[in-house]
Backbone bond lengths (Angstrom), bond angles and torsions (degrees), N, CA, C in turn:
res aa  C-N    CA-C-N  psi(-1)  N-CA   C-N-CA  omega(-1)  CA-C   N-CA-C  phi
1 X - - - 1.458 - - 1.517 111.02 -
2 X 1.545 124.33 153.50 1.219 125.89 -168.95 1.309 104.32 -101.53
3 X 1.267 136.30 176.13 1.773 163.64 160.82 1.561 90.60 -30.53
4 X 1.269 108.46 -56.83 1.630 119.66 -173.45 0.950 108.43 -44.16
5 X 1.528 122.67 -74.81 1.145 115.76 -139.04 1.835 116.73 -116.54
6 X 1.441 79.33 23.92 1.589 110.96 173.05 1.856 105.15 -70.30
7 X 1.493 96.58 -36.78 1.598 92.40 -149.52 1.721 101.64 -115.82
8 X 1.458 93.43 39.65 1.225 80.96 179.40 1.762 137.44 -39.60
9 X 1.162 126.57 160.34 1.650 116.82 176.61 1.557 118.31 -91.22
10 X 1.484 115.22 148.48 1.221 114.09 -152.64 2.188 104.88 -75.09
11 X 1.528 105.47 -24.41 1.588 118.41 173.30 1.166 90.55 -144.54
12 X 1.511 103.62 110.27 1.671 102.79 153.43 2.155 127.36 -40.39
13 X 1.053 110.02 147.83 1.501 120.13 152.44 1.612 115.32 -47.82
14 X 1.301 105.66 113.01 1.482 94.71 -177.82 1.719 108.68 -143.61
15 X 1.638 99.77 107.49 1.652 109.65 -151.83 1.837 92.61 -116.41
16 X 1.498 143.52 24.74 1.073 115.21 171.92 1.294 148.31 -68.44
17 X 1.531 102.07 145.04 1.297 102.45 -173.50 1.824 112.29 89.93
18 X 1.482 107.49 -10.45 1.129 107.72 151.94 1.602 164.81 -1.21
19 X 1.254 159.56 54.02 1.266 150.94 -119.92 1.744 107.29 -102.17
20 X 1.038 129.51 53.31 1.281 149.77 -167.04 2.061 114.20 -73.44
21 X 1.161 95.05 -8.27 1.926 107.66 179.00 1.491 106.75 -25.45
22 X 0.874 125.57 147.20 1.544 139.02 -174.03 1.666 114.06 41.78
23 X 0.874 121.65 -27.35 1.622 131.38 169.35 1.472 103.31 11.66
24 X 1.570 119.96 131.77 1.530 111.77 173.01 1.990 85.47 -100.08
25 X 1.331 125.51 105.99 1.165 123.05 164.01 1.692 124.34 -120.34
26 X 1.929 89.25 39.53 1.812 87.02 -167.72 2.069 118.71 -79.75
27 X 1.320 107.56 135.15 1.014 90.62 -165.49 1.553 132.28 111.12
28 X 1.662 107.79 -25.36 1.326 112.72 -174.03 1.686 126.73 -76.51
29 X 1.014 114.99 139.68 1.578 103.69 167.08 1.374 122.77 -71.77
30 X 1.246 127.06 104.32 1.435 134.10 170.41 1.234 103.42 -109.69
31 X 1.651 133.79 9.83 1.374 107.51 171.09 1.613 128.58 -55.83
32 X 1.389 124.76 141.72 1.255 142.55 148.85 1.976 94.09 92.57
33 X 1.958 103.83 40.32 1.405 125.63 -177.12 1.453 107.92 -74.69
34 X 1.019 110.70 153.85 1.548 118.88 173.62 1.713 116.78 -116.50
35 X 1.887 97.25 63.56 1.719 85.11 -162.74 1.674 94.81 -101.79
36 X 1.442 136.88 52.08 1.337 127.01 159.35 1.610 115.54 -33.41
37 X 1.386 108.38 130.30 1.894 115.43 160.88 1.345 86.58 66.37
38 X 1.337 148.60 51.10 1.590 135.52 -171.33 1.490 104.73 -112.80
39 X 1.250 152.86 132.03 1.346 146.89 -151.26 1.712 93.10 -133.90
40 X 1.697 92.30 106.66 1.220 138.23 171.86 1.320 114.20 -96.83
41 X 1.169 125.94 -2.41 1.654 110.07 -171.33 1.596 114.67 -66.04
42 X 1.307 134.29 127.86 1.186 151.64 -116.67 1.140 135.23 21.42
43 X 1.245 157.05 -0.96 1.169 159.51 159.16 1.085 97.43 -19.08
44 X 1.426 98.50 146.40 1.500 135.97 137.99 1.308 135.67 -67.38
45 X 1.485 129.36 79.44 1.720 115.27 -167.27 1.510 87.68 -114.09
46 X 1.445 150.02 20.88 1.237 124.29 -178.62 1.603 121.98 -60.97
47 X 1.130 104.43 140.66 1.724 106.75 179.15 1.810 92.88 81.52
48 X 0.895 125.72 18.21 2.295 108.35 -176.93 1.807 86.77 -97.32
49 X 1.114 73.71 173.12 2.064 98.84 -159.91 1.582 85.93 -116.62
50 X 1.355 102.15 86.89 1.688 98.77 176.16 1.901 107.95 -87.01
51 X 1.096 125.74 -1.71 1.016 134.81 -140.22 1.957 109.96 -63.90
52 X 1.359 110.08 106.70 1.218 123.94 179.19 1.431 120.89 87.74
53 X 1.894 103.06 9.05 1.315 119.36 162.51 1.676 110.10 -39.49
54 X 1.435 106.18 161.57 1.568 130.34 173.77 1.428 97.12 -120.98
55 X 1.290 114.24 101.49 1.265 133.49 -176.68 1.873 112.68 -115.63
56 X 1.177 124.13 22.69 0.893 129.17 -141.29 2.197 102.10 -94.55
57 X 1.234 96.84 116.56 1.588 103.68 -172.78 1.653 119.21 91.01
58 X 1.571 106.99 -7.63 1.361 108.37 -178.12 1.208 114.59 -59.90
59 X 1.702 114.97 163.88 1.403 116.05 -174.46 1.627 87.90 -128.20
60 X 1.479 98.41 136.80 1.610 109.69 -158.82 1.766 89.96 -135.80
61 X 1.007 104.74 0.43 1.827 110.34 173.53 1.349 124.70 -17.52
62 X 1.248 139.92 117.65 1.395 143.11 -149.71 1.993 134.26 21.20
63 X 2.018 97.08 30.45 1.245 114.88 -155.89 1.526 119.22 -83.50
64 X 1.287 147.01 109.00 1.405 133.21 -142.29 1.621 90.30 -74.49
65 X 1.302 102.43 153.31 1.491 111.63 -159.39 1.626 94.61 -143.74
66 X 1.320 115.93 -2.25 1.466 112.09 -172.23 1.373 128.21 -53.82
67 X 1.229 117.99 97.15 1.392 113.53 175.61 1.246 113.49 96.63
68 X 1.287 123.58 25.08 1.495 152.94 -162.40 1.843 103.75 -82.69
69 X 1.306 132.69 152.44 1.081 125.78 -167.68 1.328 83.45 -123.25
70 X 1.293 142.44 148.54 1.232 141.86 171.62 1.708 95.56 -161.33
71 X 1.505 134.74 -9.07 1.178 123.42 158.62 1.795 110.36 -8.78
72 X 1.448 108.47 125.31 1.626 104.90 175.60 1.215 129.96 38.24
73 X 1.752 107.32 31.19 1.455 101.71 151.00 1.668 104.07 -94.08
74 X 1.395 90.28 168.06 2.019 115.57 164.07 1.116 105.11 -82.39
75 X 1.629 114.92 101.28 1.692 115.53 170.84 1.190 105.79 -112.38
76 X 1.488 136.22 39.81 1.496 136.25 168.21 1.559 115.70 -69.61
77 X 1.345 98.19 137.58 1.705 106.69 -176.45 1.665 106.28 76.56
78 X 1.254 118.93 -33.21 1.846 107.42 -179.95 1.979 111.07 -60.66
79 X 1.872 74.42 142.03 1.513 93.16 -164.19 2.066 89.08 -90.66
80 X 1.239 111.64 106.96 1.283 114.12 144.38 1.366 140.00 -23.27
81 X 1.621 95.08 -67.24 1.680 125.43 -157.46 1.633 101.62 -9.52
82 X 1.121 111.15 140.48 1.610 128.10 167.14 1.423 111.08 49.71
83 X 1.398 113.52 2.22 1.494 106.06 176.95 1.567 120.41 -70.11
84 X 1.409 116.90 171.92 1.817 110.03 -167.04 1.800 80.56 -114.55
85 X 1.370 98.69 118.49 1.618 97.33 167.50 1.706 93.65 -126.87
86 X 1.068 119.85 41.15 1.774 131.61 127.66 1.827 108.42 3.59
87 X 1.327 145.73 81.92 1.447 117.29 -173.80 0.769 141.40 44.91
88 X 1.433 112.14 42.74 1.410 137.53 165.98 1.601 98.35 -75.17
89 X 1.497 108.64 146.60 1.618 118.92 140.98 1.061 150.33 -122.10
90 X 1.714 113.61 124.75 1.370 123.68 -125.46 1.712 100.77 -125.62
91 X 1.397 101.69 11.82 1.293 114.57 176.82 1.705 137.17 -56.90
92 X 1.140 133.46 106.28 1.535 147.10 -129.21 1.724 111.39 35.33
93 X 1.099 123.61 37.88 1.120 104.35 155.63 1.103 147.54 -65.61
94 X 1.243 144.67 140.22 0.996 143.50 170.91 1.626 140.75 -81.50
95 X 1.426 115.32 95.75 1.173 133.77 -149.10 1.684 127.35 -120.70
96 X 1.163 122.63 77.43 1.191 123.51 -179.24 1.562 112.72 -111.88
97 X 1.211 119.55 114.86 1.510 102.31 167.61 1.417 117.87 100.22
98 X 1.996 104.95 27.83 1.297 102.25 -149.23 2.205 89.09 -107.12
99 X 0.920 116.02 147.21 1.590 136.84 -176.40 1.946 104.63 -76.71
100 X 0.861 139.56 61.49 1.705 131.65 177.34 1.298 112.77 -112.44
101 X 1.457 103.44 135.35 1.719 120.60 -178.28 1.607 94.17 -112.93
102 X 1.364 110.27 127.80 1.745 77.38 162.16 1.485 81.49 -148.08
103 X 1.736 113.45 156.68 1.451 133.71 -142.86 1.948 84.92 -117.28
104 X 1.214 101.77 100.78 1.933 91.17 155.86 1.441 122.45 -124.92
């Protein structure tokens, strides 16, 4: 077992349906979050510990994502679009149905 998932939390974070737009949340621990349908469009999450979050339908629309931990979260249905996922980690995630533009 890893560092992760050693420490699990005793009640997850549980924000659905949420209105979170511009949010300065860089840095935060939201692992093992419950942000279904949660409206992220611009936020700030660079550096947050999303790790094994339920992110499922969120709108993360032009949301800095840099360096974002998302290892084994549920990102099905989240709309990307224009977001900076810069070193993000996106490792076993789970992803069906996900919205991404990306400009090269």
């Amino acid at each position: 077992m890893g560092a992760l998932e050693e420490r699990k939390p005793r009640s997850p974070t549980r924000l659905y349906k949420a209105d979170l737009r511009e949010m300065d949340l860089r840095g935060y621990d939201l692992s093992y979050a419950e942000l279904n349908w949660v409206n992220l469009r611009e936020a700030d999450l660079s550096n947050a510990n999303l790790y094994r979050a339920q992110l499922q339908w969120a709108y993360l629309r032009l949301a800095n994502l840099t360096r974002v931990n998302l290892q084994r979260s549920n990102i099905s249905g989240v709309n990307f679009r224009g977001a900076n996922l810069q070193g993000a980690n996106l490792t076993e995630a789970v992803a069906m149905s996900v919205v991404l533009r990306i400009w090269i």
